[in-house]
TILUM-371509 format. One record per residue (C-alpha): residue in three letters; x, y, z; residue number from 0. Coordinates in nm, 3 decimals, always signed. Example, Ala and Ser with C-alpha at 12.3 -4.5 7.8 and 13.67 -1.06 7.14 Angstrom:
ALA | +1.230 | -0.450 | +0.780 | 0
SER | +1.367 | -0.106 | +0.714 | 1
END
This chain:
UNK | +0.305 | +3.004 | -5.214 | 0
UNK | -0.028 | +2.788 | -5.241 | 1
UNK | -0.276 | +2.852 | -4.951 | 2
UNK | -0.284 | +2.527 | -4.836 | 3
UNK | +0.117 | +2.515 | -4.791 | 4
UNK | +0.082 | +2.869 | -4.594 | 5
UNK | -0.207 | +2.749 | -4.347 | 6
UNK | +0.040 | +2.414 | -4.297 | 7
UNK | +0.312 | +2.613 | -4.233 | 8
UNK | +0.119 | +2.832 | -3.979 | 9
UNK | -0.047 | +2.500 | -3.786 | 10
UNK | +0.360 | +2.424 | -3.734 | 11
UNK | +0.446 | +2.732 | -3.586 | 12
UNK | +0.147 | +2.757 | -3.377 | 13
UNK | +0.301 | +2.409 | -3.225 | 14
UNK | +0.605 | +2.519 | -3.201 | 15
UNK | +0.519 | +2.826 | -2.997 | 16
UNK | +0.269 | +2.670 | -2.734 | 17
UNK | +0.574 | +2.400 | -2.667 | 18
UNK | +0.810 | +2.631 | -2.622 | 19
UNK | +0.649 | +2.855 | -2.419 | 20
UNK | +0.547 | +2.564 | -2.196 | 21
UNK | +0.650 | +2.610 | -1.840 | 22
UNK | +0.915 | +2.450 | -1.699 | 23
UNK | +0.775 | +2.174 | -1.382 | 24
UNK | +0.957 | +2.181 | -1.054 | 25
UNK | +0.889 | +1.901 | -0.825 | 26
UNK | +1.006 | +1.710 | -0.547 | 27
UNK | +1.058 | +1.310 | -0.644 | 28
UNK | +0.903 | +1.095 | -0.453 | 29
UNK | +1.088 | +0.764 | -0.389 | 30
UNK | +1.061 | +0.445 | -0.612 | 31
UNK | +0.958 | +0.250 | -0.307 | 32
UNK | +0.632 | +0.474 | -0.235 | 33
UNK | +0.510 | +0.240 | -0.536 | 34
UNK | +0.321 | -0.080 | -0.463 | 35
UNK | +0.545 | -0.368 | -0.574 | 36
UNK | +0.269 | -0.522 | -0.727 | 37
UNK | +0.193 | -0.206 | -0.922 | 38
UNK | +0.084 | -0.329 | -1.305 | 39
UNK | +0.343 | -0.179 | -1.577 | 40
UNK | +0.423 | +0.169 | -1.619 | 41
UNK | +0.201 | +0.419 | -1.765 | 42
UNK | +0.250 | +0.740 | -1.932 | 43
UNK | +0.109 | +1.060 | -1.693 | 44
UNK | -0.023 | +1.334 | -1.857 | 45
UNK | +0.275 | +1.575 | -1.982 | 46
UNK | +0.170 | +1.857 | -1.750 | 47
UNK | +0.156 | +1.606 | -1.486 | 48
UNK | +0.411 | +1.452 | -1.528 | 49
UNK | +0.684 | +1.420 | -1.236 | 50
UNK | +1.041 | +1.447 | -1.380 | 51
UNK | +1.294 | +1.228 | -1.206 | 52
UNK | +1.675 | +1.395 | -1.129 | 53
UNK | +1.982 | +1.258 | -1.272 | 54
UNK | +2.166 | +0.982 | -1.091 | 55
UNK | +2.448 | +1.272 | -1.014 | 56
UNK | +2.231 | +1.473 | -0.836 | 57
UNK | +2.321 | +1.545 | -0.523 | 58
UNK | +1.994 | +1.501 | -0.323 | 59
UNK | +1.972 | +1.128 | -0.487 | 60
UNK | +2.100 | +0.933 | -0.135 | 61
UNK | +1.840 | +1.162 | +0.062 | 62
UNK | +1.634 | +0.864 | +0.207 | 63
UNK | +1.654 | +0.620 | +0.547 | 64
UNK | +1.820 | +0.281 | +0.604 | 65
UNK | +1.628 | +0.135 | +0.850 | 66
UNK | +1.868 | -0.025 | +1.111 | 67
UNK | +1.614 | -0.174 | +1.415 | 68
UNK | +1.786 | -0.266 | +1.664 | 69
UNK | +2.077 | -0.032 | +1.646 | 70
UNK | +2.124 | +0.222 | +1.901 | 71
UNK | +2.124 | +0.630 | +1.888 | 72
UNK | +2.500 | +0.743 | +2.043 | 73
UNK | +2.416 | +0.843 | +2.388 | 74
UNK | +2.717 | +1.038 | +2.453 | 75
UNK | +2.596 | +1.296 | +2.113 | 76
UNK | +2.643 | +1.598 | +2.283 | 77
UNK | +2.332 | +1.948 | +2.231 | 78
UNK | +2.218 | +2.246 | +2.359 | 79
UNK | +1.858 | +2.228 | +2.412 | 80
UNK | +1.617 | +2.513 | +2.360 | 81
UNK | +1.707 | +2.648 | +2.668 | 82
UNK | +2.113 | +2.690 | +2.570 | 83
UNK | +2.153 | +2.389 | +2.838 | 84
UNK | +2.449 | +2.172 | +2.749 | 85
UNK | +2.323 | +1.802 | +2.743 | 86
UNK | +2.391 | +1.442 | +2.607 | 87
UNK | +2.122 | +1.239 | +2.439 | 88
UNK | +2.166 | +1.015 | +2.739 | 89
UNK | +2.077 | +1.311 | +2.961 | 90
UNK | +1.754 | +1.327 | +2.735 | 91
UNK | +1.654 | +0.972 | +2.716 | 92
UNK | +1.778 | +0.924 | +3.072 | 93
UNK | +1.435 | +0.709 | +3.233 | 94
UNK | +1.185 | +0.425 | +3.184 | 95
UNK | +1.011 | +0.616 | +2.888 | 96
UNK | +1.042 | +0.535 | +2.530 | 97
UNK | +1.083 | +0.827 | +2.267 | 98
UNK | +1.045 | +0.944 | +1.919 | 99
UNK | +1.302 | +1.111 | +1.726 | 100
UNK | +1.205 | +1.365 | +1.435 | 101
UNK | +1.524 | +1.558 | +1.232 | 102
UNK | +1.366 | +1.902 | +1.163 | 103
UNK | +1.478 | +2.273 | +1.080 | 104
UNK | +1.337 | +2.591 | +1.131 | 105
UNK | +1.335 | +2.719 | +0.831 | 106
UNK | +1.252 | +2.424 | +0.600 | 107
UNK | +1.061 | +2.568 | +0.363 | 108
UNK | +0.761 | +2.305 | +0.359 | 109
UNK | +0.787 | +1.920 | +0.502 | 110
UNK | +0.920 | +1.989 | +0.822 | 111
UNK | +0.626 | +2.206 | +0.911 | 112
UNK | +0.380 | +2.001 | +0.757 | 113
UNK | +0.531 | +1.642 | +0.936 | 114
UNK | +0.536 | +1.862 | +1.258 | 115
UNK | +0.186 | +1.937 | +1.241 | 116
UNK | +0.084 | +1.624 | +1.124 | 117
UNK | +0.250 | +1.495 | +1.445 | 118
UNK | +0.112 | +1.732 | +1.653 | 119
UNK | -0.243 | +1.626 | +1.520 | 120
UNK | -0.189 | +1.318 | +1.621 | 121
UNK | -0.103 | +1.372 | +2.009 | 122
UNK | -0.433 | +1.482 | +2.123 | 123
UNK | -0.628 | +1.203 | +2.011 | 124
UNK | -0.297 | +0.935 | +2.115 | 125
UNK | -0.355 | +1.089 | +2.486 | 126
UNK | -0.720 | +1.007 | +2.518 | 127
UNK | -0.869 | +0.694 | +2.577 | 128
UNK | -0.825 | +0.468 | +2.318 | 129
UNK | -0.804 | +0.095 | +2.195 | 130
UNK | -0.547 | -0.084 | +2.382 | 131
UNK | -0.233 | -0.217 | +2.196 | 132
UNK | -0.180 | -0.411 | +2.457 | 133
UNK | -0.274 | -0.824 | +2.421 | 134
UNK | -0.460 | -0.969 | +2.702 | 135
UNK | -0.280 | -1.061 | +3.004 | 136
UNK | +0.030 | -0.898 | +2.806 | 137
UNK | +0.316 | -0.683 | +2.918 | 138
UNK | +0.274 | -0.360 | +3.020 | 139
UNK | +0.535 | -0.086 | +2.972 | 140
UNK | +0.634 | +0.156 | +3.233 | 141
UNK | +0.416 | +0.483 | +3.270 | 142
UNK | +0.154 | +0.286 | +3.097 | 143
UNK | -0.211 | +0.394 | +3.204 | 144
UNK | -0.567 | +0.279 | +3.163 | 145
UNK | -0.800 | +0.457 | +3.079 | 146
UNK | -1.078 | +0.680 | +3.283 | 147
UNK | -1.370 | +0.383 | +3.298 | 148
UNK | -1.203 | +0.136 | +3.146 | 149
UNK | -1.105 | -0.118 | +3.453 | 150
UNK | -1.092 | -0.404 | +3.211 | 151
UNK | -0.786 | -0.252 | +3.023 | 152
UNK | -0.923 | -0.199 | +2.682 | 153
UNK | -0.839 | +0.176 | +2.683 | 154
UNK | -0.466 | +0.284 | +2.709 | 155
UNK | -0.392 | +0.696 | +2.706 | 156
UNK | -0.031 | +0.785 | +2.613 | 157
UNK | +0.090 | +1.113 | +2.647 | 158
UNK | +0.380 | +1.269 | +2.622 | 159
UNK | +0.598 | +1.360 | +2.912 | 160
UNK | +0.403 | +1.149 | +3.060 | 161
UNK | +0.397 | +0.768 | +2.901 | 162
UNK | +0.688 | +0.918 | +2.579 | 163
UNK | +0.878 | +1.153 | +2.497 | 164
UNK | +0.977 | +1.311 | +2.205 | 165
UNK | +1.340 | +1.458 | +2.096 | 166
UNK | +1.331 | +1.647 | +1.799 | 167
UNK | +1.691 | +1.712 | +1.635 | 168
UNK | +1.797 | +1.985 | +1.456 | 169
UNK | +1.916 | +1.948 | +1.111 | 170
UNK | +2.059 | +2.315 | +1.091 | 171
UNK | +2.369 | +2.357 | +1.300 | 172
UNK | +2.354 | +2.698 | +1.281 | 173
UNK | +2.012 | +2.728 | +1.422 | 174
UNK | +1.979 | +2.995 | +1.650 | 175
UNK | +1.826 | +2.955 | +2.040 | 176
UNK | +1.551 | +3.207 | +1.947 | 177
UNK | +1.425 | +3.008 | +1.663 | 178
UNK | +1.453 | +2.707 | +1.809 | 179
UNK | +1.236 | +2.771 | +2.078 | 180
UNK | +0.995 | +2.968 | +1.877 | 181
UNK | +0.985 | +2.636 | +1.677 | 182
UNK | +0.878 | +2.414 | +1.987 | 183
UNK | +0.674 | +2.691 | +2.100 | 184
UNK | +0.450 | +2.693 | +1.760 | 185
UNK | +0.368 | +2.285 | +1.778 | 186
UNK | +0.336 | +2.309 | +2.178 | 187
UNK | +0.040 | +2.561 | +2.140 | 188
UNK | -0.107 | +2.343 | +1.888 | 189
UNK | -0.195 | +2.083 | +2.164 | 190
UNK | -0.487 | +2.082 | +2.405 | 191
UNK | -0.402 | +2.306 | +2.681 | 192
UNK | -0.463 | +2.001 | +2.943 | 193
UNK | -0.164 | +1.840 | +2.816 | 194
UNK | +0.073 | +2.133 | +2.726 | 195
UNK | +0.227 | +2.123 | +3.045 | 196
UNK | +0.339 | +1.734 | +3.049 | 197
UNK | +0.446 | +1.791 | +2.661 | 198
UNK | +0.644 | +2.109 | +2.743 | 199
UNK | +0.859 | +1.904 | +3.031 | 200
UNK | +0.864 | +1.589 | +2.752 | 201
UNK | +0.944 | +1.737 | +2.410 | 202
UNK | +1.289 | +1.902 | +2.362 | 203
UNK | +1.418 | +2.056 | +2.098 | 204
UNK | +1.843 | +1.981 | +2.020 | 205
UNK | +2.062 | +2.146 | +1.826 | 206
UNK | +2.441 | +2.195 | +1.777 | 207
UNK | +2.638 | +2.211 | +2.119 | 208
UNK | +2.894 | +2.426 | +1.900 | 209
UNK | +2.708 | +2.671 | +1.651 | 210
UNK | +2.861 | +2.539 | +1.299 | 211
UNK | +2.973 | +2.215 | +1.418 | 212
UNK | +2.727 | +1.934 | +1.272 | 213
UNK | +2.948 | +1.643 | +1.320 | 214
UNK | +2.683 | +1.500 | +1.659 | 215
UNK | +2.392 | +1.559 | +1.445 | 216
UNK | +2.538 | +1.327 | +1.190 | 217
UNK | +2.615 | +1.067 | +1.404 | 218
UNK | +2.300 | +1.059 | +1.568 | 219
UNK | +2.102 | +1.082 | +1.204 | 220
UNK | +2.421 | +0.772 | +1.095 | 221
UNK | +2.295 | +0.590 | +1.369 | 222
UNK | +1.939 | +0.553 | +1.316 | 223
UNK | +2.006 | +0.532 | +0.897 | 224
UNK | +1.868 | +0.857 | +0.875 | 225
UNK | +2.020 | +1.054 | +0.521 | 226
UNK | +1.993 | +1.405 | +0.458 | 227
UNK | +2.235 | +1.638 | +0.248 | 228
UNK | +2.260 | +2.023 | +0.239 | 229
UNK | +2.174 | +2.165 | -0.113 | 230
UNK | +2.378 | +2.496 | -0.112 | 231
UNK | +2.254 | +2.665 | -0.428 | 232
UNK | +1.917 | +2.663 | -0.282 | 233
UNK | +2.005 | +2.713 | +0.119 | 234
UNK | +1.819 | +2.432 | +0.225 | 235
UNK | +1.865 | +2.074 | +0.361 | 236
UNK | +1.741 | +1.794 | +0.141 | 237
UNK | +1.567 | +1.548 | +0.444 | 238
UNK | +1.262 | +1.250 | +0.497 | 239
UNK | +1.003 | +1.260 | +0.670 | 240
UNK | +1.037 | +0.983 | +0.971 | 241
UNK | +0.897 | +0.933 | +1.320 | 242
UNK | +1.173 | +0.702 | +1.455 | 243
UNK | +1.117 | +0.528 | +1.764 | 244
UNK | +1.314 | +0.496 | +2.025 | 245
UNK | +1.348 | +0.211 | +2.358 | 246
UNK | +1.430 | +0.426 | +2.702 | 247
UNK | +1.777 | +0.208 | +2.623 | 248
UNK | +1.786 | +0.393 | +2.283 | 249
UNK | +1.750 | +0.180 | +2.024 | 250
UNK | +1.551 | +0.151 | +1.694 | 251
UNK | +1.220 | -0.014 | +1.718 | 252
UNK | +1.042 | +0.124 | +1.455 | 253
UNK | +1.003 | +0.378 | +1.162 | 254
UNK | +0.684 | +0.579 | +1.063 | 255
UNK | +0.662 | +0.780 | +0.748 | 256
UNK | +0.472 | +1.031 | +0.591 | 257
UNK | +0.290 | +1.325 | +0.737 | 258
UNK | -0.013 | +1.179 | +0.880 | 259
UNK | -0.001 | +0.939 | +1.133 | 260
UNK | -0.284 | +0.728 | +1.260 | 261
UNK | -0.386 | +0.746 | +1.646 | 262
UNK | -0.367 | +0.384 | +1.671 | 263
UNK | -0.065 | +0.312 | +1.477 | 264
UNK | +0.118 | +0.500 | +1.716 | 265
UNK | -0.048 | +0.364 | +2.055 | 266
UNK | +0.088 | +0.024 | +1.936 | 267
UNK | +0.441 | +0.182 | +1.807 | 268
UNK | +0.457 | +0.377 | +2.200 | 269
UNK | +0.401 | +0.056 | +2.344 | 270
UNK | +0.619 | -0.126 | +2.132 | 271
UNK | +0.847 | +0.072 | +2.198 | 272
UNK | +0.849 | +0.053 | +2.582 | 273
UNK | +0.896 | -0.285 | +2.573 | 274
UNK | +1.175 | -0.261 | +2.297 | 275
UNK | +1.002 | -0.485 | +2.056 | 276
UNK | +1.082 | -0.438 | +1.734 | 277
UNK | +0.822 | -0.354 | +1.470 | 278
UNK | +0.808 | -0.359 | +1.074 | 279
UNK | +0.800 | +0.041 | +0.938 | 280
UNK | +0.434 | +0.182 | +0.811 | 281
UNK | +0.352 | +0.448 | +0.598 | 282
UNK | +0.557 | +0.563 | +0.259 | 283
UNK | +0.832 | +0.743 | +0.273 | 284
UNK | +0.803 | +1.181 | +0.157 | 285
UNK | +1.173 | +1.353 | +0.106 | 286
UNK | +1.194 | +1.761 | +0.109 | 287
UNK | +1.399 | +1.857 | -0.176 | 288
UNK | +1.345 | +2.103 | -0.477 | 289
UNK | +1.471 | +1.951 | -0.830 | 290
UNK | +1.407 | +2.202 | -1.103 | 291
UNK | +1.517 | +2.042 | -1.458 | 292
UNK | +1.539 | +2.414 | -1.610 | 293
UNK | +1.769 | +2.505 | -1.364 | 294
UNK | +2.030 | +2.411 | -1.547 | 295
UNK | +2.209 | +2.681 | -1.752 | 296
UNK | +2.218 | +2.467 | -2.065 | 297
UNK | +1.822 | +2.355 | -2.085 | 298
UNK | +1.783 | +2.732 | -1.993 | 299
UNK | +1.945 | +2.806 | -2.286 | 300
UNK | +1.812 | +2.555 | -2.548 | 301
UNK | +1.433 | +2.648 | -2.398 | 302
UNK | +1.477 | +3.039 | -2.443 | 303
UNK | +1.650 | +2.923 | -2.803 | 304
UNK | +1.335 | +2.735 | -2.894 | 305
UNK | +1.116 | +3.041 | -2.785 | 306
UNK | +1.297 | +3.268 | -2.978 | 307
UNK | +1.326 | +3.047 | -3.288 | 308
UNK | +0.966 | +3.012 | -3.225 | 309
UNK | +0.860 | +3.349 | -3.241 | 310
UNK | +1.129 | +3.436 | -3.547 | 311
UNK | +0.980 | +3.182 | -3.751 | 312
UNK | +0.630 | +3.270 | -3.703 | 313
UNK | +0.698 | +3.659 | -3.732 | 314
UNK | +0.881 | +3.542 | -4.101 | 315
UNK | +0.564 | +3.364 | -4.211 | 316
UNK | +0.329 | +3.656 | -4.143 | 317
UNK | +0.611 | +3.856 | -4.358 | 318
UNK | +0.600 | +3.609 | -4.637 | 319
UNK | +0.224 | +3.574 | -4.640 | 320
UNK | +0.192 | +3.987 | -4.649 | 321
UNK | +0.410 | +4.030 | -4.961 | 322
UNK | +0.246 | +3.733 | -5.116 | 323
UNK | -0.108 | +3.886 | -5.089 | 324
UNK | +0.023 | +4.238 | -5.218 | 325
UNK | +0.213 | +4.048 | -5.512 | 326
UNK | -0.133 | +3.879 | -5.600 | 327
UNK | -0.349 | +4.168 | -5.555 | 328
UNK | -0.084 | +4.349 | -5.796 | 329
UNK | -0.164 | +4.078 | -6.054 | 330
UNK | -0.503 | +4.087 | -6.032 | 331
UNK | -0.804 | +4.318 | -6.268 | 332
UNK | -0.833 | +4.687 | -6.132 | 333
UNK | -1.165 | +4.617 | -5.948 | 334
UNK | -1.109 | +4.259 | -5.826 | 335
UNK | -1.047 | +4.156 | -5.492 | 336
END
């Protein structure tokens, strides 16, 4: 075989073997609405950064929200708080207060935490003085204060248990007491220990009046548009991220997404809220779910075949090329190389 056909042949194999030993990407898919809709034509992303979108049929796909403003949370969507106490989301929401409503688990293995802190770094800056949402001579909603030094009204403080509450929901319905309150317990200590009391009284955790039974978590998360699905082969529950807001009445006034939320943006959603004024959704939308394209048993199989084939073909090559150098060093003088 020529030289020049034998380094070819080895430039081929040397392809073949860094693609197939290529590892496979996992990632989470963001949605197709996170994209500006003025967004210039598709372009191609590096291959290793490339995010790889799941099939239509898989079963995370729906995970997203509907917004419905206006609609209202079922009131008679019976819990447990963190306590054990038995309780309705009326008995929650019961007062002049507007709320926000988060769907979280314990054990989520990353957005939960990371929406939950985001929220929590939020709060301290939301209860000091700060711009007022509130138009001159406008409405003001229950609870609503000014702030220290501010007589002409152009600082607000919310804080919650005080001017809001917030319910956070359970997604798990097997969730446990114990971790439940270690949950609220973690993002409690995270806020400034002048307004950990007020928060402790305003925040409460829900989850599953009967352990097993998620049919009041899913009429809550119906009501508010909310769509989450449980992936079984990986334990976990495919979820958004979403601040929902809440009227004392409880209905929908507004969405928030992502996992950091601006101080102001929320004095103005608090307020609107009070007041049950509706307001237009902000921020793009994350969802917690783990697609992993060689998960399949099939690509699993066709990747390890191209590995092996790889490595077979390249092991045949150095083969050929060894009894192709002894056959011409056989043919050549005694005493040339």
């Amino acid at each position: 075989m020529p030289s020049n056909s034998i380094t070819a042949l080895a430039g081929v194999a040397g392809v073949l073997g860094l693609a197939a030993a290529t590892p496979t990407v996992a990632l989470a898919h963001p949605p197709d609405s996170a994209a500006p809709a003025t967004a210039p034509g598709p372009t191609r992303a590096a291959p290793d950064d490339e995010i790889l979108a799941p099939p239509p049929t898989y079963q995370a796909s729906g995970v997203t929200v509907d917004e419905r403003v206006g609609g209202r949370v079922p009131l008679d969507a019976k819990f447990r708080t963190q306590d054990g106490t038995p309780v309705t989301l009326g008995d929650v929401l019961r007062g002049e207060l507007p709320a926000i409503l988060t769907f979280n688990y314990s054990d989520c293995p990353m957005l939960c935490s990371v929406q939950l802190n985001g929220l929590t770094a939020s709060l301290p800056a939301v209860g000091q003085p700060g711009p007022s949402p509130v138009p001159s001579g406008g409405p003001r909603p229950p609870g609503i204060i000014v702030g220290p030094g501010a007589d002409d009204g152009r600082e607000v403080v919310f804080r919650v248990g005080r001017q809001f509450r917030i319910v956070t929901i359970d997604l798990e319905p097997n969730e446990t007491l114990d971790k439940a309150q270690k949950m609220r317990e973690r993002y409690l200590e995270r806020l400034p220990e002048d307004q950990r009391a007020a928060a402790r009284a305003g925040w409460t955790f829900l989850i599953a009046a009967v352990p097993g039974d998620a049919t009041q978590i899913a009429r809550v998360a119906e009501a508010v548009g909310f769509r989450y699905t449980y992936i079984k082969d990986r334990a976990e529950w495919a979820h958004p991220a979403a601040l929902i807001f809440l009227s004392a009445a409880g209905a929908v006034t507004r969405y928030i997404y992502g996992i950091e939320f601006d101080p102001q943006v929320m004095r103005e959603s608090i307020y609107k809220a009070g007041l049950a004024e509706a307001s237009a959704a902000a921020g793009f939308m994350i969802r917690c779910y783990h697609y992993d394209p060689g998960a399949n048993s099939h690509a699993r199989a066709g990747v390890l075949a191209l590995r092996f084939g790889a490595a077979g073909f390249i092991v045949l090559l150095l083969v050929a090329m060894g009894g192709l150098h002894r056959a011409r060093r056989k043919r050549l003088p005694n005493g040339v190389t």
